[in-house]
Structure formats: C-alpha cells, structure tokens
PDB file of N, CA, C and O in Angstrom:
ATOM      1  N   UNK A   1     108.647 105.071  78.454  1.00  0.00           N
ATOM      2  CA  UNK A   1     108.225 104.598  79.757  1.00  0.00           C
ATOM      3  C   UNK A   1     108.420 105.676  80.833  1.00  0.00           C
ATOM      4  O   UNK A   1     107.732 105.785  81.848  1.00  0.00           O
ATOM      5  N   UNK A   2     109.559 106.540  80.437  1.00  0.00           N
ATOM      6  CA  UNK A   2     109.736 107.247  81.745  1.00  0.00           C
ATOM      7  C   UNK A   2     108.388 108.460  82.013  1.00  0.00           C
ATOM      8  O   UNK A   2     107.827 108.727  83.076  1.00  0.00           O
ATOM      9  N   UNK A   3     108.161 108.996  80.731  1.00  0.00           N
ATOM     10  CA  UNK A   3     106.987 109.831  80.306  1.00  0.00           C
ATOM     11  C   UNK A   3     106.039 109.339  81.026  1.00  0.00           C
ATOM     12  O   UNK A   3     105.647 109.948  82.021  1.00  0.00           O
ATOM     13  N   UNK A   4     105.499 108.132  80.645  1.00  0.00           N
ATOM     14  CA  UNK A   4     104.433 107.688  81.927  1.00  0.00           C
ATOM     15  C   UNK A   4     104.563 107.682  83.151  1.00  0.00           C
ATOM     16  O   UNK A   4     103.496 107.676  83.766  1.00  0.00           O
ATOM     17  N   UNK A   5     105.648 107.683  83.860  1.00  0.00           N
ATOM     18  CA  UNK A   5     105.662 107.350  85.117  1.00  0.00           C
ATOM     19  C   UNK A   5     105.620 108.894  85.953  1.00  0.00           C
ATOM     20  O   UNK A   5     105.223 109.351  87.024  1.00  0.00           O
ATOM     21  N   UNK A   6     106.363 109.383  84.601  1.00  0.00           N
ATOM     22  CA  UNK A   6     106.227 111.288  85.130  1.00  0.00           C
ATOM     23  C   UNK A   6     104.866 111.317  85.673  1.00  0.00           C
ATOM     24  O   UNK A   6     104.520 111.492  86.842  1.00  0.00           O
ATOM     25  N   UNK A   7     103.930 111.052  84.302  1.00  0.00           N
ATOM     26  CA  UNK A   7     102.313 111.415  84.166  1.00  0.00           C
ATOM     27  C   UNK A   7     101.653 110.661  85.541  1.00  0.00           C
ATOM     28  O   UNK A   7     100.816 111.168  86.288  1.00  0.00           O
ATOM     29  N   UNK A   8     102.246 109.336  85.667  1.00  0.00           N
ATOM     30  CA  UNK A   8     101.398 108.907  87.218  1.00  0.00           C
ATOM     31  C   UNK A   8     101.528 109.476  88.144  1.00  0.00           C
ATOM     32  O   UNK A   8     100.710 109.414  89.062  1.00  0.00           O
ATOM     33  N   UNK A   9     102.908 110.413  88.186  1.00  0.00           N
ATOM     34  CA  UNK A   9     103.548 110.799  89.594  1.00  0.00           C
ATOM     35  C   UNK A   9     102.783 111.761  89.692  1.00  0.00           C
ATOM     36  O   UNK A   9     102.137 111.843  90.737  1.00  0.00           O
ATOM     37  N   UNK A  10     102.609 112.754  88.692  1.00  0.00           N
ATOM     38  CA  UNK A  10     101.806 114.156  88.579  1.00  0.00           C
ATOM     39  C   UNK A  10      99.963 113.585  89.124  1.00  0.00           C
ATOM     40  O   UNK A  10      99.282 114.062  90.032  1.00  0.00           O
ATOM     41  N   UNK A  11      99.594 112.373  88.106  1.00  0.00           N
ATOM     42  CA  UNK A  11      98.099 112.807  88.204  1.00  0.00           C
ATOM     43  C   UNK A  11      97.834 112.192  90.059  1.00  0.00           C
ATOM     44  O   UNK A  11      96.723 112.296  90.580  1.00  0.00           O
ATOM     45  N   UNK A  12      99.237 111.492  90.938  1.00  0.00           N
ATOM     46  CA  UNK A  12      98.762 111.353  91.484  1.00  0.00           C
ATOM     47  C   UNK A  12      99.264 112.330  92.662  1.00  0.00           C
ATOM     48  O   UNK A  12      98.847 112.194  93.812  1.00  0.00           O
ATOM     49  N   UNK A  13     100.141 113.274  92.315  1.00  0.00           N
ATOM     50  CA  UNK A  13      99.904 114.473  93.089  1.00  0.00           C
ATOM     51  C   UNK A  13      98.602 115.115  93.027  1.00  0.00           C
ATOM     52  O   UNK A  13      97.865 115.168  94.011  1.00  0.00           O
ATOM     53  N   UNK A  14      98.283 115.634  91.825  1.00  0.00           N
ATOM     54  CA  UNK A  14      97.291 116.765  91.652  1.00  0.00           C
ATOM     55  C   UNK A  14      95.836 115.531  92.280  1.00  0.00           C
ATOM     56  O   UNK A  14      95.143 116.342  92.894  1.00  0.00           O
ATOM     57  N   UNK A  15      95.234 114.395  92.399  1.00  0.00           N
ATOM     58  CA  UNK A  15      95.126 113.883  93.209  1.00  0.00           C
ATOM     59  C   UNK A  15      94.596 113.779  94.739  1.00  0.00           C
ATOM     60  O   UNK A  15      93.474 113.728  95.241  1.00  0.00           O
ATOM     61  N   UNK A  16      95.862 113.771  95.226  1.00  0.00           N
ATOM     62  CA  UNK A  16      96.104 114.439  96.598  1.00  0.00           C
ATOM     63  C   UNK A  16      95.466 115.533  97.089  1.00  0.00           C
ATOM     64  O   UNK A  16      94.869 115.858  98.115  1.00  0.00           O
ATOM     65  N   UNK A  17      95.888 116.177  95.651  1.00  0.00           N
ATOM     66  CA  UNK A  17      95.480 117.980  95.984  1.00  0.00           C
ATOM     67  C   UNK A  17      94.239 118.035  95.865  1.00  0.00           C
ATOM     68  O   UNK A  17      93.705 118.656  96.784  1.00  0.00           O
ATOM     69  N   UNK A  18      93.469 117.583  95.002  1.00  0.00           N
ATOM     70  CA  UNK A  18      92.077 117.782  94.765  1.00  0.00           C
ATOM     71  C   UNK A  18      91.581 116.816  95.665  1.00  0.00           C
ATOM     72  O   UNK A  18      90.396 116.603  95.408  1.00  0.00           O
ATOM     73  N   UNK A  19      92.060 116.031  96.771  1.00  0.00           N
ATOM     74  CA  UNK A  19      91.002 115.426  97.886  1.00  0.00           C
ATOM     75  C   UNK A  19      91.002 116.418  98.592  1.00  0.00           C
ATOM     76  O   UNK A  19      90.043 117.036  99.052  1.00  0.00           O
ATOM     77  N   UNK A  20      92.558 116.674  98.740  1.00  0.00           N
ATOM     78  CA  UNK A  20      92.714 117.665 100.136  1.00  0.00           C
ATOM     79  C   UNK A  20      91.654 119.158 100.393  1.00  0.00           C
ATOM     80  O   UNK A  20      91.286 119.575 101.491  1.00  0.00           O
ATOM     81  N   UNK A  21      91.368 119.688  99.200  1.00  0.00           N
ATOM     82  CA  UNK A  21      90.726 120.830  98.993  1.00  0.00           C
ATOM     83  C   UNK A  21      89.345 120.423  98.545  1.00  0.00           C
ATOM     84  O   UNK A  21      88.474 121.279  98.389  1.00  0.00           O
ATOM     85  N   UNK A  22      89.154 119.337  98.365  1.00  0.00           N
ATOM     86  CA  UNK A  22      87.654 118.904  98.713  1.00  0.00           C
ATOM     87  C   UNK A  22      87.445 118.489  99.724  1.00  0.00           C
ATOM     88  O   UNK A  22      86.239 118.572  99.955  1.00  0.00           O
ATOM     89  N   UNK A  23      88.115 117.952 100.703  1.00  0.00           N
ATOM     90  CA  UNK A  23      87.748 117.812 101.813  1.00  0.00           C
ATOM     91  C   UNK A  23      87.579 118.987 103.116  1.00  0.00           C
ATOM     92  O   UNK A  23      87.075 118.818 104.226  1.00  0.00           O
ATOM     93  N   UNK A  24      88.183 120.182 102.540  1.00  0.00           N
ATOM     94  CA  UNK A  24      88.615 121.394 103.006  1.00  0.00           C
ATOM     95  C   UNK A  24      87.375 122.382 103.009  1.00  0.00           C
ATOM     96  O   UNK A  24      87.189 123.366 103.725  1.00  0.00           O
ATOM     97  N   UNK A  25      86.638 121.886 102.083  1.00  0.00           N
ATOM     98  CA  UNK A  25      85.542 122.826 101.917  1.00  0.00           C
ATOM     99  C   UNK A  25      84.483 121.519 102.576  1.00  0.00           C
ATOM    100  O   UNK A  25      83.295 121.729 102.332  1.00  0.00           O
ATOM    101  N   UNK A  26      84.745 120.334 103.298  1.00  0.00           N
ATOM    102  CA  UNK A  26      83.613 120.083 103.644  1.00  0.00           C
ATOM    103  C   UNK A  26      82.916 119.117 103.340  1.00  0.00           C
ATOM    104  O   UNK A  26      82.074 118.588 104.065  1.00  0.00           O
ATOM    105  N   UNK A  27      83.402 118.603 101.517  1.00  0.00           N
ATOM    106  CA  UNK A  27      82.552 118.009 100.574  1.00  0.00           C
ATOM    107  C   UNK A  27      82.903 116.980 100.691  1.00  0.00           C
ATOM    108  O   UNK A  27      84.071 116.594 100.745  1.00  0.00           O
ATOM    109  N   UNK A  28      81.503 116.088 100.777  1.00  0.00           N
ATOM    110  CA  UNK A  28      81.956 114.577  99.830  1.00  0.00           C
ATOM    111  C   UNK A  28      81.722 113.868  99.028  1.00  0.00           C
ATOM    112  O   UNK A  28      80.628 114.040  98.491  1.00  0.00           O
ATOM    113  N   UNK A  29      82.515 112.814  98.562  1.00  0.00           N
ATOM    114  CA  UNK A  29      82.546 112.332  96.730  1.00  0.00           C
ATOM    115  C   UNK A  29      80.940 113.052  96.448  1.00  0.00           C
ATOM    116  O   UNK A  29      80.719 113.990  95.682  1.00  0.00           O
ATOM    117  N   UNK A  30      80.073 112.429  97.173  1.00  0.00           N
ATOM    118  CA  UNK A  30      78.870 112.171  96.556  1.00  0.00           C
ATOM    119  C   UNK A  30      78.088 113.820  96.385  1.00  0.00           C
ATOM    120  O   UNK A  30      77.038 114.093  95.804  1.00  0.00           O
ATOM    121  N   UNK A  31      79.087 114.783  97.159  1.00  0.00           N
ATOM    122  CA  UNK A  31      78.342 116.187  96.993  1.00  0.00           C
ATOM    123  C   UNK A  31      78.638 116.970  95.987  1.00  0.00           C
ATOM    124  O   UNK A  31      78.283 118.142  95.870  1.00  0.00           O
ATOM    125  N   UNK A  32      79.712 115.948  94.762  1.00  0.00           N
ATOM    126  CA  UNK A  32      79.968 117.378  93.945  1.00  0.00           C
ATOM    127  C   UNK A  32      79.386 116.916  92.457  1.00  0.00           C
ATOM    128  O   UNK A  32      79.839 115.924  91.887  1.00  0.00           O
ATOM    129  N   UNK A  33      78.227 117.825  91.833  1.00  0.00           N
ATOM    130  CA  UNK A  33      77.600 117.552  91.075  1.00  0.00           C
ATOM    131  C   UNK A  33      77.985 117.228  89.520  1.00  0.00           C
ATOM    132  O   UNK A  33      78.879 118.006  89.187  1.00  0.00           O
ATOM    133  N   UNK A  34      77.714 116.574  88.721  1.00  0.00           N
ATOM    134  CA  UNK A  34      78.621 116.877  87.470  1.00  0.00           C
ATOM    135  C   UNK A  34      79.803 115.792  87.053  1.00  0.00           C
ATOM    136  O   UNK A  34      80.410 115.686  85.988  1.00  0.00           O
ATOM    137  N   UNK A  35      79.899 115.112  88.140  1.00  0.00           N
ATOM    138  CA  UNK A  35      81.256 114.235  88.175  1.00  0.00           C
ATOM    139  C   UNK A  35      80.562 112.881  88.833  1.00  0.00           C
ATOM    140  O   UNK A  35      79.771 112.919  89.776  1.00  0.00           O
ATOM    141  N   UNK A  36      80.940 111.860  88.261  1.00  0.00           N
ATOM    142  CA  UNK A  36      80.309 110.589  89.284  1.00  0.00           C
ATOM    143  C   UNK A  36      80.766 110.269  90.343  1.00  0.00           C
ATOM    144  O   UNK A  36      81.864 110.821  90.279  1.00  0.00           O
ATOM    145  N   UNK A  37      80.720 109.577  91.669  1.00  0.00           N
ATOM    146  CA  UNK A  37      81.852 109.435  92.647  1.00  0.00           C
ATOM    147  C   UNK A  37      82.775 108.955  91.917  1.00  0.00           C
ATOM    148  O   UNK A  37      83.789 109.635  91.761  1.00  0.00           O
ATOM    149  N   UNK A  38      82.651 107.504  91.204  1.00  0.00           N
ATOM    150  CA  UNK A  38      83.697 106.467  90.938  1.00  0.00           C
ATOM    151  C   UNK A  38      84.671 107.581  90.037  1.00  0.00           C
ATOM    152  O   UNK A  38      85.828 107.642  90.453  1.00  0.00           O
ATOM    153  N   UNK A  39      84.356 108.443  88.888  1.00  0.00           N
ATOM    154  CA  UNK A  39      85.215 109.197  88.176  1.00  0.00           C
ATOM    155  C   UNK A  39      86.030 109.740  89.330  1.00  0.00           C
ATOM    156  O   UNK A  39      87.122 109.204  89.519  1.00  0.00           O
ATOM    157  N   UNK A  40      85.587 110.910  90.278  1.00  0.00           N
ATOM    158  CA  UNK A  40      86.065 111.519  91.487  1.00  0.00           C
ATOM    159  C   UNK A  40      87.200 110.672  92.329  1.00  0.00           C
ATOM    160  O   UNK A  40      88.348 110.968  92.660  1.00  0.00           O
ATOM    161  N   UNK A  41      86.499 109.643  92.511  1.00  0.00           N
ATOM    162  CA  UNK A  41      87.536 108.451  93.747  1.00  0.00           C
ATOM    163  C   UNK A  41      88.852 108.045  92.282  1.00  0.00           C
ATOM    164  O   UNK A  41      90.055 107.950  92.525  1.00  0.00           O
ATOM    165  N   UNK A  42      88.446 107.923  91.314  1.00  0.00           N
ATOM    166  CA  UNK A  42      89.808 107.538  90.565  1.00  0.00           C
ATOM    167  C   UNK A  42      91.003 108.648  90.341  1.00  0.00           C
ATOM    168  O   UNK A  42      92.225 108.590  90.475  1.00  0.00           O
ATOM    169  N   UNK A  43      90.048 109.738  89.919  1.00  0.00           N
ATOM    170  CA  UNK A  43      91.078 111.154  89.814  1.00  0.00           C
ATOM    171  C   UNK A  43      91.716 111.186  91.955  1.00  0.00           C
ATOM    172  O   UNK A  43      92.900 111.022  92.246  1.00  0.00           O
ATOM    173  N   UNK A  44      90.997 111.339  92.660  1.00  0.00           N
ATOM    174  CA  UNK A  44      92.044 111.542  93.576  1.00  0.00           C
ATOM    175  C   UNK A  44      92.892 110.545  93.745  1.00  0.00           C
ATOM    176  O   UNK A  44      94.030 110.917  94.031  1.00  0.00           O
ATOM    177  N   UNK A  45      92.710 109.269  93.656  1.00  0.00           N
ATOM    178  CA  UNK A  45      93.557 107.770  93.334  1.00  0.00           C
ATOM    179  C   UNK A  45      94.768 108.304  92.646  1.00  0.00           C
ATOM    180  O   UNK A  45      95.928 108.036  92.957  1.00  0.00           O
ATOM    181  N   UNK A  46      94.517 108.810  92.020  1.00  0.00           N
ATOM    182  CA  UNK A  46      95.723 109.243  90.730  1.00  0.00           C
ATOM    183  C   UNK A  46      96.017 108.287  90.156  1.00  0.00           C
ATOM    184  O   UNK A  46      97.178 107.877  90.158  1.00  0.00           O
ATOM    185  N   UNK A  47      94.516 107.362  89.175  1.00  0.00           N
ATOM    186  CA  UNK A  47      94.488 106.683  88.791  1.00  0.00           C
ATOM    187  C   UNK A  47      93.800 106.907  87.266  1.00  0.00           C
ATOM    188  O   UNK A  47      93.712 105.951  86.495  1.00  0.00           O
ATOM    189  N   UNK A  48      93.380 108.088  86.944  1.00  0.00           N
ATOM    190  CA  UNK A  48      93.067 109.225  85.942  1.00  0.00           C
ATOM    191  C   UNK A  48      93.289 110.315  85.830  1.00  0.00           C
ATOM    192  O   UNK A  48      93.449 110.832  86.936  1.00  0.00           O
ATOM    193  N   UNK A  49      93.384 110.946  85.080  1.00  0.00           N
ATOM    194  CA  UNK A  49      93.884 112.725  85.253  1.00  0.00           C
ATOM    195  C   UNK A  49      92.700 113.340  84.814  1.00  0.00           C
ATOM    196  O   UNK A  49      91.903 113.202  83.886  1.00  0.00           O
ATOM    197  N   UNK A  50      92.879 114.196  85.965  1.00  0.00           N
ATOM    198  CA  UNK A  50      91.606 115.180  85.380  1.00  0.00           C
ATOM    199  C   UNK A  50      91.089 115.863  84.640  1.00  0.00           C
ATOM    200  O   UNK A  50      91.765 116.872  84.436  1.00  0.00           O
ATOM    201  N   UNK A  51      89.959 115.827  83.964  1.00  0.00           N
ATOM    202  CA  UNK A  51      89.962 116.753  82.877  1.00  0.00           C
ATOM    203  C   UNK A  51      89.505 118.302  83.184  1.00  0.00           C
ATOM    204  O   UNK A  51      89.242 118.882  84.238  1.00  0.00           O
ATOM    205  N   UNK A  52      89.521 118.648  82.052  1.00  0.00           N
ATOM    206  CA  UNK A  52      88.575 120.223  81.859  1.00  0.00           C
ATOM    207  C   UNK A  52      87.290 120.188  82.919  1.00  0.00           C
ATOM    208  O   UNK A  52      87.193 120.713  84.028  1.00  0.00           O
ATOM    209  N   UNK A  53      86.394 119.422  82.215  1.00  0.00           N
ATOM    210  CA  UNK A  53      84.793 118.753  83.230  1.00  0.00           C
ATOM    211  C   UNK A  53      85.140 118.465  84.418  1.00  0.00           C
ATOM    212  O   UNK A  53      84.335 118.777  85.296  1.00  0.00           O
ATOM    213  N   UNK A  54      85.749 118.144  84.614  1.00  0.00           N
ATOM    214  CA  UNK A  54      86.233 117.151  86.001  1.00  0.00           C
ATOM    215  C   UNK A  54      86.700 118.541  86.830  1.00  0.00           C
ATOM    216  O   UNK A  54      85.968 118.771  87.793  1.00  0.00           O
ATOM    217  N   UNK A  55      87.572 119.312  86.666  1.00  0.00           N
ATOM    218  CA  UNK A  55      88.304 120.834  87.424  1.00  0.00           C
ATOM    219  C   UNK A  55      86.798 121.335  87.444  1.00  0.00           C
ATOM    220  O   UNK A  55      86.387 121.436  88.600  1.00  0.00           O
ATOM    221  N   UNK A  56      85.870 121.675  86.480  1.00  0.00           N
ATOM    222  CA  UNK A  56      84.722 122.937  86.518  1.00  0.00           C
ATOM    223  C   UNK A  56      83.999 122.644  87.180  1.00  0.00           C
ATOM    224  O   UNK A  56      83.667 123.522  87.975  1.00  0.00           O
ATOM    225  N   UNK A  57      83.142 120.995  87.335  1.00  0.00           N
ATOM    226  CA  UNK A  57      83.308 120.719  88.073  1.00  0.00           C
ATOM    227  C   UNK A  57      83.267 120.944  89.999  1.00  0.00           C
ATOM    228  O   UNK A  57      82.516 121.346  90.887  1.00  0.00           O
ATOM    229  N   UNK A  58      84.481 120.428  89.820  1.00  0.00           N
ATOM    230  CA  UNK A  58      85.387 120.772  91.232  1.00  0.00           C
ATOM    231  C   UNK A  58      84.829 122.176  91.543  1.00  0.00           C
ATOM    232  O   UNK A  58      84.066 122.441  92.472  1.00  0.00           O
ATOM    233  N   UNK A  59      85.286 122.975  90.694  1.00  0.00           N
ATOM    234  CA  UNK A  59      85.189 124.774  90.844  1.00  0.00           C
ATOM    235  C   UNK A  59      83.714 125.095  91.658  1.00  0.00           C
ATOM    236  O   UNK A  59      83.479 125.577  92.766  1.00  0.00           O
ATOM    237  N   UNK A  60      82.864 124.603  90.588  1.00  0.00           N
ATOM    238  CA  UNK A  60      81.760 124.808  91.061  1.00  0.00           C
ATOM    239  C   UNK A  60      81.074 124.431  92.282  1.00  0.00           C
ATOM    240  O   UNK A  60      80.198 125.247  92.568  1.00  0.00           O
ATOM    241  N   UNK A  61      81.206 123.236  93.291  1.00  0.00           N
ATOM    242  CA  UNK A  61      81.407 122.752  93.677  1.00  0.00           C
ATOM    243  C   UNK A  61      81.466 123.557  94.890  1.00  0.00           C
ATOM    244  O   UNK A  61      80.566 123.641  95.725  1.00  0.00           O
ATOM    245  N   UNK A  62      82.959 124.329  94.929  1.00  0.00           N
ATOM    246  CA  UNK A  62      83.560 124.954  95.877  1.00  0.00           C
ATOM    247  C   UNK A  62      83.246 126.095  95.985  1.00  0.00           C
ATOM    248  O   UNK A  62      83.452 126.756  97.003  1.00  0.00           O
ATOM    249  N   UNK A  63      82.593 126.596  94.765  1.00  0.00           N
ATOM    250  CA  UNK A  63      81.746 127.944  94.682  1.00  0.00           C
ATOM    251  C   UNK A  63      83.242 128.715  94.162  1.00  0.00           C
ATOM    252  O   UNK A  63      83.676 129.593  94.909  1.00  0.00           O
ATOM    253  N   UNK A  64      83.844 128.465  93.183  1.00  0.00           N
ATOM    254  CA  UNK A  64      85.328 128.999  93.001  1.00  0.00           C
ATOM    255  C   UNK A  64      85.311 129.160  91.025  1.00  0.00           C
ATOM    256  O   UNK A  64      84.903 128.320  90.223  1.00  0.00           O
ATOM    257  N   UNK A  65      85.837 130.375  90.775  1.00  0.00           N
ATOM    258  CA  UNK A  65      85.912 129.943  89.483  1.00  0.00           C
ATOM    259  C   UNK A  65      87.344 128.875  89.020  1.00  0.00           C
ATOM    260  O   UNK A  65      88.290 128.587  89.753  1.00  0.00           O
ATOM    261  N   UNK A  66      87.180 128.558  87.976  1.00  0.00           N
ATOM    262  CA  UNK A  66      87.990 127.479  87.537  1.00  0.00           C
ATOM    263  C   UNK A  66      89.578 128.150  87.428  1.00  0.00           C
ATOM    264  O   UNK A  66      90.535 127.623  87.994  1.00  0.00           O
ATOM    265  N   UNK A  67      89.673 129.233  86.716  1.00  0.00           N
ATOM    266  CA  UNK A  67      91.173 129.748  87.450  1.00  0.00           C
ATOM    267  C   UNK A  67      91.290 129.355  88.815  1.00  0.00           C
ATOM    268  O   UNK A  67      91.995 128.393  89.117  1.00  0.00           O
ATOM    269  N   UNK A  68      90.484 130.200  89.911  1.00  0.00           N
ATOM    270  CA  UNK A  68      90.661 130.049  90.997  1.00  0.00           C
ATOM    271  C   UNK A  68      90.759 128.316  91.996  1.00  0.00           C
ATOM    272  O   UNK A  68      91.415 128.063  93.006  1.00  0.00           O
ATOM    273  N   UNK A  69      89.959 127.543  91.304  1.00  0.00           N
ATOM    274  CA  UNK A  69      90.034 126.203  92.201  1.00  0.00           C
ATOM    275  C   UNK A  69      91.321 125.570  91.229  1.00  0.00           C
ATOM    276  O   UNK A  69      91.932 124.795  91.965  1.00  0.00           O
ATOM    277  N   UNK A  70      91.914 125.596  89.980  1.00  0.00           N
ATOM    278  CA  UNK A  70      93.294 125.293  89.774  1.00  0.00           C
ATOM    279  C   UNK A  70      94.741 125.826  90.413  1.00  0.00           C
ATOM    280  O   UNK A  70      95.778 125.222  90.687  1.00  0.00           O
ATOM    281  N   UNK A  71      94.384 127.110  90.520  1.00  0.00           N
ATOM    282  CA  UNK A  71      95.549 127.847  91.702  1.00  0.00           C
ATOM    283  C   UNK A  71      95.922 127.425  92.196  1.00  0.00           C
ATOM    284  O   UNK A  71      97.142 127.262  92.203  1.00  0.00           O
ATOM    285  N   UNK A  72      94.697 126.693  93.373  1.00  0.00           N
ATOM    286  CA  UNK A  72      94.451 126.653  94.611  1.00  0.00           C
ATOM    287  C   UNK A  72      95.243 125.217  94.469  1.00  0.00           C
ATOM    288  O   UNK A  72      95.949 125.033  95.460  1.00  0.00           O
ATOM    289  N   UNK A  73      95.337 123.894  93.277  1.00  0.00           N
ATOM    290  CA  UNK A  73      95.755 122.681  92.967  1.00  0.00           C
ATOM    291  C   UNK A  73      97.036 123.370  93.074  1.00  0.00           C
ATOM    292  O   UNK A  73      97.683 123.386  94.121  1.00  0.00           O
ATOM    293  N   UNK A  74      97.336 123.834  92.195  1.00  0.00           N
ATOM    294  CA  UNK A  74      98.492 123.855  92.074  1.00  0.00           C
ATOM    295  C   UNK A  74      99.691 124.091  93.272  1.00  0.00           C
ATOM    296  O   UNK A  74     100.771 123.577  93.561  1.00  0.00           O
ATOM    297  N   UNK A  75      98.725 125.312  93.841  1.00  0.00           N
ATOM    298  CA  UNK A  75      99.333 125.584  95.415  1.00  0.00           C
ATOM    299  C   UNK A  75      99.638 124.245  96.177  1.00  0.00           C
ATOM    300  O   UNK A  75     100.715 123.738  96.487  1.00  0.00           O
ATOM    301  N   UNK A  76      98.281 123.816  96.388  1.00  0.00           N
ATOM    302  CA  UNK A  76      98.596 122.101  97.833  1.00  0.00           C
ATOM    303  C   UNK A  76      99.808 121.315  96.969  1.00  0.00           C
ATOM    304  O   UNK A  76     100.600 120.786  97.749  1.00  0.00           O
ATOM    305  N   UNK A  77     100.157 121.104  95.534  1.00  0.00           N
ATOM    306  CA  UNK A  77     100.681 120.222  94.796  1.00  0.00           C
ATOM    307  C   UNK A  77     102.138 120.881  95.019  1.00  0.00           C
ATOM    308  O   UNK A  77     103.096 120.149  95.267  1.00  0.00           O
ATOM    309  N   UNK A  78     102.240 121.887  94.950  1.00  0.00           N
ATOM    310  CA  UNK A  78     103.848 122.154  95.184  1.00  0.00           C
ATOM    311  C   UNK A  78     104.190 122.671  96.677  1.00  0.00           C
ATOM    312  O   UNK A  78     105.324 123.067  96.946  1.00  0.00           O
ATOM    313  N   UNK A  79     103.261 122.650  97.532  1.00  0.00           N
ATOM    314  CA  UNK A  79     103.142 122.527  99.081  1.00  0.00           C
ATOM    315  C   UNK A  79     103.754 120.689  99.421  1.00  0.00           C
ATOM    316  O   UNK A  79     104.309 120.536 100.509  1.00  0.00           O
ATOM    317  N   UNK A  80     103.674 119.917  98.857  1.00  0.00           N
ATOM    318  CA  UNK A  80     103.658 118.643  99.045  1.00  0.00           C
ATOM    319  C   UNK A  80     104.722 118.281  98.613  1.00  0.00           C
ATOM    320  O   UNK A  80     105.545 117.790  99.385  1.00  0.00           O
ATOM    321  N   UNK A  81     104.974 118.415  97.351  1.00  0.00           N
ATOM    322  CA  UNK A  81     106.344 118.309  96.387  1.00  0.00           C
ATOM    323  C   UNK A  81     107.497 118.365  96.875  1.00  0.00           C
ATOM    324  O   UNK A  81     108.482 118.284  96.141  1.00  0.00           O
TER     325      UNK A  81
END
C-alpha cells in the first residue's frame, strides 16, 4: 500500500509540472496533438502517469526534444517538492 501512495504522490507531482509548463508555453489541453484532452486532464490530475507517448508528445508540442521537456519536469517537480 505504501508503494502506491508513493506512485500517487509522484504522478501527482509530475502532474503539476506538466500543467505548469504547458501552460507556460501558452498551450491548451486541446492544442497538444497526439494526446486526447481527457488522457492530458487525467495525467495533470495525477490521476495517471505519464507515459513515453504522452512526454513526446508534450515535447513536441513545446517544440522541445524529449530529454529536454523531461528536464524541464523534473526541474518544476523538485522546485515544488
């Protein structure tokens, strides 16, 4: 049980992070191609974790490669932490 609650706490940091930096560039749910809103609105919910598709995605999106738009998660996520 505790394992899960880790995993909620995380997917609903990273979450956070991926509204915050989508909203940063501008975008909304409905502008980032590749991803449905409802998938999008659940991952920032931190009500799913994101996948591989879901980050590239994002990346693309932001015009960022996928190293680069995970960094950038990781950065807001331990900015918050």
């Amino acid at each position: 049980m505790a394992t899960r609650a880790k995993t909620e706490r995380y997917d609903k940091r990273n979450g956070t992070a991926i509204r915050a930096i989508r909203e940063a560039h501008g975008l909304k749910q409905p502008d980032v191609p590749g991803i449905t809103d409802r998938q999008l609105r659940r991952v920032e919910l931190g009500q799913q974790s994101a996948t591989k598709g879901t980050l590239e995605a994002l990346a693309k999106a932001h015009s960022l490669s996928l190293e680069e738009h995970v960094e950038r998660v990781a950065k807001a996520v331990r900015a918050v932490a």
